[in-house]
Structures are given as structure tokens and as C-alpha cells.
C-alpha atoms as an extended CHARMM CRD file, in Angstrom:
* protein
*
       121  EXT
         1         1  UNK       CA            102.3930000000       34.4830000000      279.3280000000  PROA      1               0.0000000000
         2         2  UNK       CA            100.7080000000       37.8020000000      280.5260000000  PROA      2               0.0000000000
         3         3  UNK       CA             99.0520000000       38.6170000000      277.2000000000  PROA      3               0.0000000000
         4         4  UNK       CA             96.9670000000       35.7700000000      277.3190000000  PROA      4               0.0000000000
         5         5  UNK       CA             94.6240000000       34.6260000000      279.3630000000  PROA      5               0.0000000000
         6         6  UNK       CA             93.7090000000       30.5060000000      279.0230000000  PROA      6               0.0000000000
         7         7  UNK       CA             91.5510000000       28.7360000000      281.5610000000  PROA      7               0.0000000000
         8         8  UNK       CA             91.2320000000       24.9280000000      280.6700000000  PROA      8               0.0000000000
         9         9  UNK       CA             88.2330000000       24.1980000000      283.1920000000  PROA      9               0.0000000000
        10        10  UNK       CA             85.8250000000       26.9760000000      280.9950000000  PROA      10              0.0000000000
        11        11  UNK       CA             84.4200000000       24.7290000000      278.5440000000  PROA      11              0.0000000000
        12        12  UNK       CA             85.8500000000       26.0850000000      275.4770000000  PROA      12              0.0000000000
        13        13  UNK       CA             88.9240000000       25.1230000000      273.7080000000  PROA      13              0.0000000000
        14        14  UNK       CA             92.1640000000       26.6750000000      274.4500000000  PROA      14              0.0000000000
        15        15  UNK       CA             93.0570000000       27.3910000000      270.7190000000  PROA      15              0.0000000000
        16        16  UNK       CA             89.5910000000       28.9780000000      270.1800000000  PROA      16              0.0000000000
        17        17  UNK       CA             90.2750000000       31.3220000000      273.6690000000  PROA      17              0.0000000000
        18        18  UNK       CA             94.0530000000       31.8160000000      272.1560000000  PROA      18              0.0000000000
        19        19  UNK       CA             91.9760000000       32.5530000000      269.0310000000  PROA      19              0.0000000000
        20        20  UNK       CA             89.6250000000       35.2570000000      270.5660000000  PROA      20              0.0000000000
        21        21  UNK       CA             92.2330000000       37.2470000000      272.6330000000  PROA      21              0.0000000000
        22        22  UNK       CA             94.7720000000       37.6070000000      269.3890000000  PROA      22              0.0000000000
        23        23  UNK       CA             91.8820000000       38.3460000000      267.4720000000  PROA      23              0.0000000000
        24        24  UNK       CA             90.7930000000       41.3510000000      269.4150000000  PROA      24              0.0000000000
        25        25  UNK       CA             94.2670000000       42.2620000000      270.5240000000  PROA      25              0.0000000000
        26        26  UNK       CA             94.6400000000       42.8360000000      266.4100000000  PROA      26              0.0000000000
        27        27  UNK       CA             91.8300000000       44.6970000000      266.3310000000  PROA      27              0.0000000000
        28        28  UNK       CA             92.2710000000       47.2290000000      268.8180000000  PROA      28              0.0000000000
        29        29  UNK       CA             95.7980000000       47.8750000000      268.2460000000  PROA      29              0.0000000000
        30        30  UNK       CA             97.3360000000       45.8280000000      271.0570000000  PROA      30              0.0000000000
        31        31  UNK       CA             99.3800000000       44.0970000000      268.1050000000  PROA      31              0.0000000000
        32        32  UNK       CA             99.7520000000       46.6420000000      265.8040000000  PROA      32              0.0000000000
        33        33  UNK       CA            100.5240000000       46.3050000000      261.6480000000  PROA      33              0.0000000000
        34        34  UNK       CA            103.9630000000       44.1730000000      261.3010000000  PROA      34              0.0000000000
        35        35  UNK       CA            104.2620000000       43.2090000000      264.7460000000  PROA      35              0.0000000000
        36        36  UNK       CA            105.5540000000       40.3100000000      265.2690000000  PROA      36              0.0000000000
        37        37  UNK       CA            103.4410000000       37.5040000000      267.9810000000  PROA      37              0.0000000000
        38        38  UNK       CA            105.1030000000       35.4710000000      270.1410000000  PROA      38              0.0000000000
        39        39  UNK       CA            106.0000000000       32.3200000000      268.3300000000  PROA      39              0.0000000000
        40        40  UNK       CA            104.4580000000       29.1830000000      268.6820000000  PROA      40              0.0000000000
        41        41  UNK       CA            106.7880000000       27.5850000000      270.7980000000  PROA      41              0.0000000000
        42        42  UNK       CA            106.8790000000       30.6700000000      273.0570000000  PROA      42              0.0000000000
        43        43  UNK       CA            102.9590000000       30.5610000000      273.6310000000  PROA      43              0.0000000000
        44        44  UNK       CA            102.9340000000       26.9020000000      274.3470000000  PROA      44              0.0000000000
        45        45  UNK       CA            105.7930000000       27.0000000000      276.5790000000  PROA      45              0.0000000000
        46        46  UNK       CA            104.5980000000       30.0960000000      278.4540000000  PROA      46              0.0000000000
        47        47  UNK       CA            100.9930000000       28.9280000000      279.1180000000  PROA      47              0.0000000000
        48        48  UNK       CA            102.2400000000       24.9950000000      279.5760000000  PROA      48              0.0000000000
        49        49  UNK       CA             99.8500000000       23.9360000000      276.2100000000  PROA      49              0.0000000000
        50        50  UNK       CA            100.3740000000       21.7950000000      273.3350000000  PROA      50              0.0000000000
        51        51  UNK       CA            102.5570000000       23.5700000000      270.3870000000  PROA      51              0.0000000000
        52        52  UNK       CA             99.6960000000       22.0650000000      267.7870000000  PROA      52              0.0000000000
        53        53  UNK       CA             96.9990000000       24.4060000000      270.0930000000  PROA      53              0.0000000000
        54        54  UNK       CA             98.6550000000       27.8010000000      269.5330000000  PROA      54              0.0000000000
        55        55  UNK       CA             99.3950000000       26.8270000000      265.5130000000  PROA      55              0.0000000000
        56        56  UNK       CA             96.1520000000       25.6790000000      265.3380000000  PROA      56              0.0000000000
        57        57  UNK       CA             95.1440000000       29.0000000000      266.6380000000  PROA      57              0.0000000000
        58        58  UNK       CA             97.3810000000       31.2040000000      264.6580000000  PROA      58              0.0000000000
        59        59  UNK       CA             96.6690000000       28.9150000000      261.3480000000  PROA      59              0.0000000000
        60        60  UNK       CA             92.9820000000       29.9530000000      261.9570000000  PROA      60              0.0000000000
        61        61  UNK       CA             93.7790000000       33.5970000000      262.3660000000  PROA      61              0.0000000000
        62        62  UNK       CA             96.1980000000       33.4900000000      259.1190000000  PROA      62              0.0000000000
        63        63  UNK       CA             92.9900000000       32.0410000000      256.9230000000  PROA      63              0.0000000000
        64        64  UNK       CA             90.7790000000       35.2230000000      258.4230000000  PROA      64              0.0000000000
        65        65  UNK       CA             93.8180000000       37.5650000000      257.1590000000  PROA      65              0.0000000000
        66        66  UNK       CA             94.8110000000       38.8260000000      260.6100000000  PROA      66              0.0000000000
        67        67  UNK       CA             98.5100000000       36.9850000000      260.4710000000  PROA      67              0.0000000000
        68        68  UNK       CA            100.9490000000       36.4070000000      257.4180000000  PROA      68              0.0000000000
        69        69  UNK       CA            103.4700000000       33.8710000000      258.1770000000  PROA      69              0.0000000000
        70        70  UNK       CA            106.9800000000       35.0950000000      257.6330000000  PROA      70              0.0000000000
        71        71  UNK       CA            109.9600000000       32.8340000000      256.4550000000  PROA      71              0.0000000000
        72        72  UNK       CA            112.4190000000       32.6210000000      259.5170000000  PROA      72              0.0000000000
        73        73  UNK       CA            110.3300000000       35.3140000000      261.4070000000  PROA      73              0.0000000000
        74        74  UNK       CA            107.0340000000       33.5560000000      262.3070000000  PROA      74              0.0000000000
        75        75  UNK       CA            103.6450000000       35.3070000000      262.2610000000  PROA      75              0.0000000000
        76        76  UNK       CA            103.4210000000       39.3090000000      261.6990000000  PROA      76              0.0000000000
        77        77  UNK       CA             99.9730000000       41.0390000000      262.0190000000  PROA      77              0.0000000000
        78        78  UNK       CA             98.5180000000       42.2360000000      258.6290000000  PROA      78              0.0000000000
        79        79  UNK       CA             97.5000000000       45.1960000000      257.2350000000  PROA      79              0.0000000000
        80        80  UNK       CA             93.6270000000       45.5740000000      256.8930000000  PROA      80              0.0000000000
        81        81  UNK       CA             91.0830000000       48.3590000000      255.7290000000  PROA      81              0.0000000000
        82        82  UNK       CA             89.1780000000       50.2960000000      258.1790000000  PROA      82              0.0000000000
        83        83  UNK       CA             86.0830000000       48.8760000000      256.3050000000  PROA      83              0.0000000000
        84        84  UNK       CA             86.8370000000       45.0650000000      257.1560000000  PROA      84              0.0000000000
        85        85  UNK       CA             88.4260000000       46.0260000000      260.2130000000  PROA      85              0.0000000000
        86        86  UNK       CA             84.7670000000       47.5090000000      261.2130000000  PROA      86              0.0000000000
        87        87  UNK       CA             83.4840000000       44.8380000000      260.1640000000  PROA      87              0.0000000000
        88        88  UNK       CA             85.0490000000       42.4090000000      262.1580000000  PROA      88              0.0000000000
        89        89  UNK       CA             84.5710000000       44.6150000000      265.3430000000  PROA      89              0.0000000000
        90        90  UNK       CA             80.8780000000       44.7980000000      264.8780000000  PROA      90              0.0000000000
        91        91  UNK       CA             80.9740000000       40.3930000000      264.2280000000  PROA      91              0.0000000000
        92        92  UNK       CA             82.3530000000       40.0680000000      267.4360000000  PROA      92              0.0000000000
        93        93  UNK       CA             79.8670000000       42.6850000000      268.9100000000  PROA      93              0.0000000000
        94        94  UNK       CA             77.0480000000       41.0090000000      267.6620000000  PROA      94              0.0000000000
        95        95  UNK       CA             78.1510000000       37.3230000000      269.1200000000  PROA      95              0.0000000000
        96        96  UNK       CA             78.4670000000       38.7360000000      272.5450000000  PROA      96              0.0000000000
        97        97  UNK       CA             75.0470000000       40.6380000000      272.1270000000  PROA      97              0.0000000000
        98        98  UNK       CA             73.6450000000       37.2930000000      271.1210000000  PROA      98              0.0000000000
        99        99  UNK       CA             75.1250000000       35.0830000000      273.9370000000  PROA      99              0.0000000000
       100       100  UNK       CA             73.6470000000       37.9060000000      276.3970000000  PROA      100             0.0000000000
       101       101  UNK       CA             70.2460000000       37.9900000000      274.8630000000  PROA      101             0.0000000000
       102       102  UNK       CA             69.9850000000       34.0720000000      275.2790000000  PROA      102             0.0000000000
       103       103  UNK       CA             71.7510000000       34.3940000000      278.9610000000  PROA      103             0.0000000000
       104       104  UNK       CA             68.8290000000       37.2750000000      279.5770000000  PROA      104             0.0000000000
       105       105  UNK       CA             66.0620000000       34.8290000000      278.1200000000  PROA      105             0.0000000000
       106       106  UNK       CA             67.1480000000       31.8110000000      280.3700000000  PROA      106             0.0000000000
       107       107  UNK       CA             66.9480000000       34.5810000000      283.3350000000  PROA      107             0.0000000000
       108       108  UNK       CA             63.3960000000       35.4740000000      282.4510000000  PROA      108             0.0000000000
       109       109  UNK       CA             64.5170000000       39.1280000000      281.1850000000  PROA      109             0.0000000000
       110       110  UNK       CA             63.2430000000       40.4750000000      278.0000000000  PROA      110             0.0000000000
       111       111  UNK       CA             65.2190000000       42.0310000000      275.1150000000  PROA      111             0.0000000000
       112       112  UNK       CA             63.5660000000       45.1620000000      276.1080000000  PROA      112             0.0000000000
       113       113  UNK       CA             64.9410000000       45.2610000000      279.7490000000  PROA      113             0.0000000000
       114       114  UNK       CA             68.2630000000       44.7670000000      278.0690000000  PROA      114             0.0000000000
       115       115  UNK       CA             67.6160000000       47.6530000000      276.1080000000  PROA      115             0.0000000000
       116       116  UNK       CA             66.9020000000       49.8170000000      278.9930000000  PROA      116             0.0000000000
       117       117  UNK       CA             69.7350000000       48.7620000000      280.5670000000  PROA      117             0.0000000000
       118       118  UNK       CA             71.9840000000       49.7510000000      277.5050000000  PROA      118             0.0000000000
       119       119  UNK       CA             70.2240000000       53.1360000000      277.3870000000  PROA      119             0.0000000000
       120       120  UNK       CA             71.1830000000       53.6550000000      280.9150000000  PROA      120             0.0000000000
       121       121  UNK       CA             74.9130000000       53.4700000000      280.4810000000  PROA      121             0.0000000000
């Protein structure tokens, strides 16, 4: 499947990089309010991974609010306030700042080089 990206060699569970990509595909419009994902079978079939991986995925992404499973139509994207929506964006922001920071300190660089570097760009 194009829309998703899954490499089984990088250490970190398929449904949890399934996970990540519909996550942020949500939140930056990609899948926009009521659009309907791919269905399970689709996803599994298309990137040659167990059906239980991509519901496990999508069950996880239901309990956060992002999906509502439809009767007969699978999984729609749900309607969220900008507030949460923010929210989310800036959780996801601050993991990746937070994996960098610890990449930077096993390199040796300080939080304020990093800071620089932000400045810079």
C-alpha cells in the first residue's frame, strides 16, 4: 500500500509504525473528518502483514478517538476540536524532541547546540 510505509527489520512493531503514520495522517488532514481507511483486510493484504496487526492498530487509534468503527463500513476518521487536535500535535512533537535530545547526548552534543541549530533554521 503507498500510504504506508512498514519496515519489519526497524525494531519497532509494525502495528505501532501502522499506528504512527494513521495517527499523523489524521492529524494533518491526509484523512480528513468521515473518511473512510482502508479496511483491515486491505492493509494486511497490501503490505503482506497479519490482519490482527492492522486491527490491533486501528483498535488503538479508536480508544485515542481518532477512528469510530462503522457497522458494515469499517473505520471513519472522527471529528475532533482544534484544542485536542493541538494537543496531540504538540505530544508527538515533544516525543521526537525527546528521542533527538537523547540521540544528541549519546553524540556528545548539548541541548544548547541543538538549540542553535533550531534557531538557525
Amino acid at each position: 500500500m503507498e500510504q504506508f510505509i512498514i519496515s519489519a527489520s526497524s525494531g519497532i512493531p509494525i502495528y505501532k509504525q501502522l499506528y504512527s503514520q494513521v495517527e499523523r495522517m489524521v492529524l494533518n488532514g491526509y484523512f480528513p473528518v468521515g473518511q473512510q481507511l482502508p479496511s483491515v483486510r486491505q492493509v494486511a493484504s497490501d503490505l503482506d502483514v497479519n490482519p490482527m496487526t492492522v486491527s490491533k492498530a486501528y483498535g488503538l487509534l479508536e480508544e485515542r478517538g481518532y477512528l469510530t468503527r462503522l457497522r458494515g463500513k469499517g473505520m471513519i476518521v472522527n471529528q475532533r476540536d482544534e484544542e485536542t487536535l493541538q494537543q496531540d500535535k504538540l505530544s508527538i512533537i515533544e516525543v521526537m524532541i525527546g528521542e533527538l535530545l537523547s540521540q544528541a547526548h549519546h553524540m556528545g552534543i548539548s541541548q544548547q547546540e541543538i538549540i542553535q541549530i533550531i534557531n538557525r533554521k
